[in-house]
N, C-alpha and C positions, 0 to 999 in steps of 0.2 A: 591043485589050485595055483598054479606055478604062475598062469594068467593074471591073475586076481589085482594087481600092479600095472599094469600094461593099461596105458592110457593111448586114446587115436583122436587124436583131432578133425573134430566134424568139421566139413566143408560146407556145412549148412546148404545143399544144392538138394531141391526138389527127388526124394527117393520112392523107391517103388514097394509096395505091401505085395508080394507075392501071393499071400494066402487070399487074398481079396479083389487082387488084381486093380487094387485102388494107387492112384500118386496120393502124395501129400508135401507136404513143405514148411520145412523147421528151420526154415529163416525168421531171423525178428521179424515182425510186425511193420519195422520202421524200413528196414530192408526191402520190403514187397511193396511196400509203397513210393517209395524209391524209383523199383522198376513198374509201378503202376503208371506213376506219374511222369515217365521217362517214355513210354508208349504211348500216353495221351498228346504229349505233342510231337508223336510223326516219326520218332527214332526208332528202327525197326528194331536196330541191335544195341548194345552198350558200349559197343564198339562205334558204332554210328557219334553216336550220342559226345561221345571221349573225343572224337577227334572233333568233331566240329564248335566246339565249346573250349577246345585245347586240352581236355583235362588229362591226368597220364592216366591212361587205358589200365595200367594196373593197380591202381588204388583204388578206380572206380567200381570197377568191376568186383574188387573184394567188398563195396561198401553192398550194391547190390546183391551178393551172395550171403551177407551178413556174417564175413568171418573178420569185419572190423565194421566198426561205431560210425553211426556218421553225426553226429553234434557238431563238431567243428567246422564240418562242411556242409550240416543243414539251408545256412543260409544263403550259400551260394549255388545246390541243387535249385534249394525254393525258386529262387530269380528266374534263374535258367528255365525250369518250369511252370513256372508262371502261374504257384501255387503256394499258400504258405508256411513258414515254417515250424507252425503249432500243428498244423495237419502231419506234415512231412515225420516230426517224432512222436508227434501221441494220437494224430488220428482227429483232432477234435477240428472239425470247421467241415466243408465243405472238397468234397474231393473233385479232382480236375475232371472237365469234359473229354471226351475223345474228341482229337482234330479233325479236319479232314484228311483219306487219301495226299501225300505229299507228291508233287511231281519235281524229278531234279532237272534243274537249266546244264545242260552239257556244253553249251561251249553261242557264241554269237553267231548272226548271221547278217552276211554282207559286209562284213567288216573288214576280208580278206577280199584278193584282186577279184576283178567281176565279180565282187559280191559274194566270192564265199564263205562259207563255213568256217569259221575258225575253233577247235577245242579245247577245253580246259584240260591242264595238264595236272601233276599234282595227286590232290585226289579226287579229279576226272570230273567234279563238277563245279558251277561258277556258284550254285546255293539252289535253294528248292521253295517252290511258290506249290499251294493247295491246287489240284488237281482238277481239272473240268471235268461237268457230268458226263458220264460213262468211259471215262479214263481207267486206264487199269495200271498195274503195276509195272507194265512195259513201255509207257508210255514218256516220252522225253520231251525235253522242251528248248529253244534258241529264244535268245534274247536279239532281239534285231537293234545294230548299231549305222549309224549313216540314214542315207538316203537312196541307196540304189535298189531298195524293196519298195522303195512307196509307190500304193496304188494297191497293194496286196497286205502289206505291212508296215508301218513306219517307224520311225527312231524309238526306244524305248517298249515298242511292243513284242509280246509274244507268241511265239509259232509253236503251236505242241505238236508231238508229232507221234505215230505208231512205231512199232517197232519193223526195223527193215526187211525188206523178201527180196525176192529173186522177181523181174519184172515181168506183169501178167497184163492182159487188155484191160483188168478192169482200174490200174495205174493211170490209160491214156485219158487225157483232157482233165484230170484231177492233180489241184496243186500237191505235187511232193516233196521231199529231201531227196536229191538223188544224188547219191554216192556211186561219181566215175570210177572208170576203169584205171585213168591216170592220178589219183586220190583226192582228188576234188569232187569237193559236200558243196552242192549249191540247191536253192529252194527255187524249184521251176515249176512250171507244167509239161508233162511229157507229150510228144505223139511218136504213133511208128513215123520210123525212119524210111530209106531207100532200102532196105534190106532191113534181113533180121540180128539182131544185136544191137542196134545204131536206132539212137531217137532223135527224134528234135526236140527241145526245149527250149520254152517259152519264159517270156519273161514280160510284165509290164510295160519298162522303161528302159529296154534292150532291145537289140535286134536276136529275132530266132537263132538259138545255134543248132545248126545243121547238121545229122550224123553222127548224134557224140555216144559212142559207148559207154554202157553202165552197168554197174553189176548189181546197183539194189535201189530198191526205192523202197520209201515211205509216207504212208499217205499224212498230209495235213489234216490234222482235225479238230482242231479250234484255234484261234485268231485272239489274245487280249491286247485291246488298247493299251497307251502306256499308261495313263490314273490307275485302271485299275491293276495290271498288272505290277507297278513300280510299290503299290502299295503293301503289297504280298511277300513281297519276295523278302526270304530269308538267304541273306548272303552266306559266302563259305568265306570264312575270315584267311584261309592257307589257299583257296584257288588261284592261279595264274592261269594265264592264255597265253599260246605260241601258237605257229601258227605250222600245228602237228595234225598228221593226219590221223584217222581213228587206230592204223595199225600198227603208228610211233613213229615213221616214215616224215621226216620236214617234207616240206615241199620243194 
């Protein structure tokens, strides 16, 4: 019984019953709701969550695992979650909705020469507005700055966009992101080129450009105004924009 002394500090993290092949989770109460109420509004991870709130990533995450209290910091989870703080330690009131789907703003558009693409640097996004029907978790979004989109998009509105591919026919005549060859993101419509590799792209209130090589496009697939989009959006309090291309490359 030499054991019998020998004490182990629980990490309180979700363990496995082997015999039953069941989970379970011997965190506080107040812990789990913590991370309830931390997935209801959009933060996938707690790491999400920490950096965009500012909070330091290693205190929260222990409040989350329940191997520290969270009282003192009740009231400023509650805010941020936009739930209160008699639910958040004993449970009593009304538990948080789930949001919607979150889509993140990656960086502006038009805002750079001819209108292109400019991205946020940092942590890579400008902030995150609820997601359009049938969005998926790939799906990204420009915030259009200026005037050299109007007619397709104007000042304040936003471009959602799929996630990029290698360029196919069914790209041509549909508005995309097409990410050149030379590391310019601009929102055109494409067609075949004189050759293959080489497209043209369209523009509203631009002249065609002619032959331009590209290595991916993305299709466009929802357009918000600015009202409603301005109203959505959840800023990133640490994002900046230079004017970097997606593979760190200045221009």
């Amino acid at each position: 019984m030499h054991n019998a002394h020998h004490h182990v500090k629980s990490k309180r993290i979700p363990k496995v019953c082997f015999l039953h092949g069941m989970e379970y989770d011997d965190r506080p109460d107040a812990a789990k709701r913590l991370e309830q109420a931390r997935i209801a509004r959009g933060f996938a991870t707690a790491k999400d969550a920490a950096r965009f709130h500012g909070w330091v990533y290693e205190t929260y995450i222990q409040h989350e695992q329940g191997t520290r209290g969270i009282p003192r910091a009740a009231a400023k989870y509650a805010k941020a979650y936009k739930v209160s703080e008699g639910w958040l330690l004993t449970g009593e009131g009304t538990a948080p909705e789930k949001v919607p789907l979150m889509t993140k703003i990656r960086g502006k558009a038009g805002a750079g020469p001819e209108g292109s693409v400019l991205f946020a640097t940092g942590d890579g996004y400008l902030g995150e507005v609820p997601a359009p029907e049938g969005a998926t978790e790939n799906t990204s979004a420009l915030e259009v700055e200026g005037d050299s989109m109007r007619g397709l998009a104007n000042d304040g509105w936003l471009i959602f966009y799929d996630e990029k591919e290698a360029p196919r026919p069914e790209h041509m005549g549909e508005p995309c992101v097409c990410f050149l060859e030379d590391d310019r993101v601009l929102v055109k419509t494409p067609y075949p080129g004189s050759q293959p590799g080489l497209y043209h792209l369209e523009s509203v209130n631009a002249p065609m450009m002619l032959d331009v090589p590209v290595r991916h496009f993305a299709f466009v697939t929802d357009i918000k105004p600015r009202r409603s989009a301005q109203k959505h959006i959840r800023r990133n309090p640490n994002a900046e924009i230079q004017d970097v291309r997606l593979d760190g490359r200045r221009a």
